[in-house]
C-alpha positions as CSV (number, residue, x, y, z in Angstrom):
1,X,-69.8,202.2,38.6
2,X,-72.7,200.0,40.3
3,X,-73.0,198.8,44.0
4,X,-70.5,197.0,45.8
5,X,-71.7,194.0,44.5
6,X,-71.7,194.6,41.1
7,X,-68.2,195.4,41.6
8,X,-67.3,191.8,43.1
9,X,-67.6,188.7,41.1
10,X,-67.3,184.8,40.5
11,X,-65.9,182.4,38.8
12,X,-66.6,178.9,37.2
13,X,-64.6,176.9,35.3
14,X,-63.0,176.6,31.6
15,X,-63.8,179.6,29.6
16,X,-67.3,179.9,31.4
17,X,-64.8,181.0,33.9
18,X,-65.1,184.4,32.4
19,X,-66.9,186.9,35.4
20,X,-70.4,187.2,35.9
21,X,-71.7,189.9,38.1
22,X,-72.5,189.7,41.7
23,X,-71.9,186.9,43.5
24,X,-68.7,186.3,46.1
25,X,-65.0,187.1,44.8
26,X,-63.9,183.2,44.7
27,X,-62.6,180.9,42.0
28,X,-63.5,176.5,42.0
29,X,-59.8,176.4,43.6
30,X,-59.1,175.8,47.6
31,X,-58.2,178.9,49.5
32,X,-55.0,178.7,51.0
33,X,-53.8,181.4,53.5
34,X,-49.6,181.2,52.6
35,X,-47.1,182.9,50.2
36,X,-46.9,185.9,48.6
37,X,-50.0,187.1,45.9
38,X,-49.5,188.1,42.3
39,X,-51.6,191.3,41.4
40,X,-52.9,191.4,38.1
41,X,-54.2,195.0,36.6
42,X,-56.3,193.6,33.7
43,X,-57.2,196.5,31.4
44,X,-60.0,195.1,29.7
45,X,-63.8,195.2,29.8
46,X,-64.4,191.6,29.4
47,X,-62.7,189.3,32.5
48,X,-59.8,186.9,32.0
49,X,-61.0,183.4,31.4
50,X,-60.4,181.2,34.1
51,X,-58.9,178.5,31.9
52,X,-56.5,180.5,30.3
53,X,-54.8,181.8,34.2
54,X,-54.7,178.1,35.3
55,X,-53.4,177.0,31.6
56,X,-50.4,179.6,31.6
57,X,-49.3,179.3,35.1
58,X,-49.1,175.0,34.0
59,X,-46.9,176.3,31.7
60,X,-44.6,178.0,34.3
61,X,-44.9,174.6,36.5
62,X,-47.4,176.3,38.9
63,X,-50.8,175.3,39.9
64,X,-53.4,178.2,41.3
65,X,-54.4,177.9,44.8
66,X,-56.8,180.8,45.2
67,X,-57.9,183.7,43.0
68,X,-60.0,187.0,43.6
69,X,-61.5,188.9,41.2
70,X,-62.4,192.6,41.9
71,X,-63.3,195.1,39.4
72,X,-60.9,197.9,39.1
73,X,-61.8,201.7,40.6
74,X,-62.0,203.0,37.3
75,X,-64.7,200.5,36.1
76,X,-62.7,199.8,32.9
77,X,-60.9,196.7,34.2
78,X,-60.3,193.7,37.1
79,X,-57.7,193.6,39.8
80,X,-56.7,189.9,40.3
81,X,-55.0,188.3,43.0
82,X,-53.7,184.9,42.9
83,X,-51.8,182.7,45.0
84,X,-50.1,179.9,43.2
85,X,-47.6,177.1,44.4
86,X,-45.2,176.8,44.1
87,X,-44.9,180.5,45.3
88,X,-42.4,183.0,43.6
89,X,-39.2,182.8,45.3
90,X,-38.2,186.7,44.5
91,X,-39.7,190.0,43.4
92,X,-38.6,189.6,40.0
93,X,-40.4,186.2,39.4
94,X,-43.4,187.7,40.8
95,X,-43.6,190.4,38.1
96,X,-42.9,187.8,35.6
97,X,-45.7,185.5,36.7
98,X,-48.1,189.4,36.7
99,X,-46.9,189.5,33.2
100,X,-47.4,186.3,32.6
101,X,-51.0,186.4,33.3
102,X,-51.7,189.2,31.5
103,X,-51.3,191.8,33.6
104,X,-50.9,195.8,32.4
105,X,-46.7,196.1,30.9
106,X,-46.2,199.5,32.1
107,X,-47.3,198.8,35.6
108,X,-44.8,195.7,35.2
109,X,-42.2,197.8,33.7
110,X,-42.5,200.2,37.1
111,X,-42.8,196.8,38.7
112,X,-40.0,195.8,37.5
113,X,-37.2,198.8,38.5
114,X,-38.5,198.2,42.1
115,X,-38.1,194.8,42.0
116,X,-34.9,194.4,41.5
117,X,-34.2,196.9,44.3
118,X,-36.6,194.8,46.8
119,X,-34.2,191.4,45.6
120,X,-30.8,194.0,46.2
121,X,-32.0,194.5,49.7
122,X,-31.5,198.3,48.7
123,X,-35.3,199.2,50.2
124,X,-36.2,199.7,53.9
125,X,-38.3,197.5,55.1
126,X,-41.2,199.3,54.7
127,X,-41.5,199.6,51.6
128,X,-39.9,196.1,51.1
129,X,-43.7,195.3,51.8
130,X,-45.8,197.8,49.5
131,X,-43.9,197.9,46.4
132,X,-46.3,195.7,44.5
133,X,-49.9,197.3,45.0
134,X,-53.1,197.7,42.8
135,X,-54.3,201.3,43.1
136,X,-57.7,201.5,44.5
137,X,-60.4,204.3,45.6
138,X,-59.8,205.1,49.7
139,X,-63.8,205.0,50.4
């Protein structure tokens, strides 16, 4: 894996949304600081297209807000976050929205299991908070 930078990248519009190396982790959207992020892990080489997120979350009446980009530790893939309004209302819609957007199924599936727990109120609070995490390198 490169530098820092080269893990970081940006985003344009339409399907020359696609990431381009270097360059600040922002998308042409506002950045808004409420609501809860979806985490995509995107297991593929080549970067989502930006057109194709803000096409499927129209779809699910949402409209992006913010999005980061951030290769993933392993250098094979991208860790998205996105905030979108309006927001998911429960930990189950925000695995569906992950899925949605083309995020890994078996991290879903996990996902998934402790979601429901988190919307049951079966899970202490502290780990009401870190049940949906991408996996990164401690550095």
């Amino acid at each position: 894996m490169g530098s820092r930078a080269d893990d970081l990248a940006t985003v344009g519009g339409g399907c020359r949304g696609r990431i381009r190396s270097g360059g600040s982790v922002v998308a042409n959207v506002p950045l808004v600081a409420l609501g809860v992020n979806v985490r995509v892990d995107w297991d593929q080489r080549a970067a989502p297209c930006l057109g194709v997120i803000v096409e499927r979350l129209q779809r699910a009446c949402r409209r992006l807000v913010w999005l980061s980009y951030r290769r993933s530790p392993s250098g094979r893939g991208w860790h998205l976050e996105a905030r979108v309004r309006p927001g998911p209302r429960s930990a189950v819609e925000v695995v569906a929205l992950q899925l949605l957007l083309g995020s890994d199924p078996k991290r879903e599936a996990h996902n998934l299991n402790r979601a429901r727990h988190v919307d049951a109120g079966d899970v202490p609070p502290f780990f009401r908070s870190r049940w949906n995490v991408l996996y990164q390198e401690v550095r």
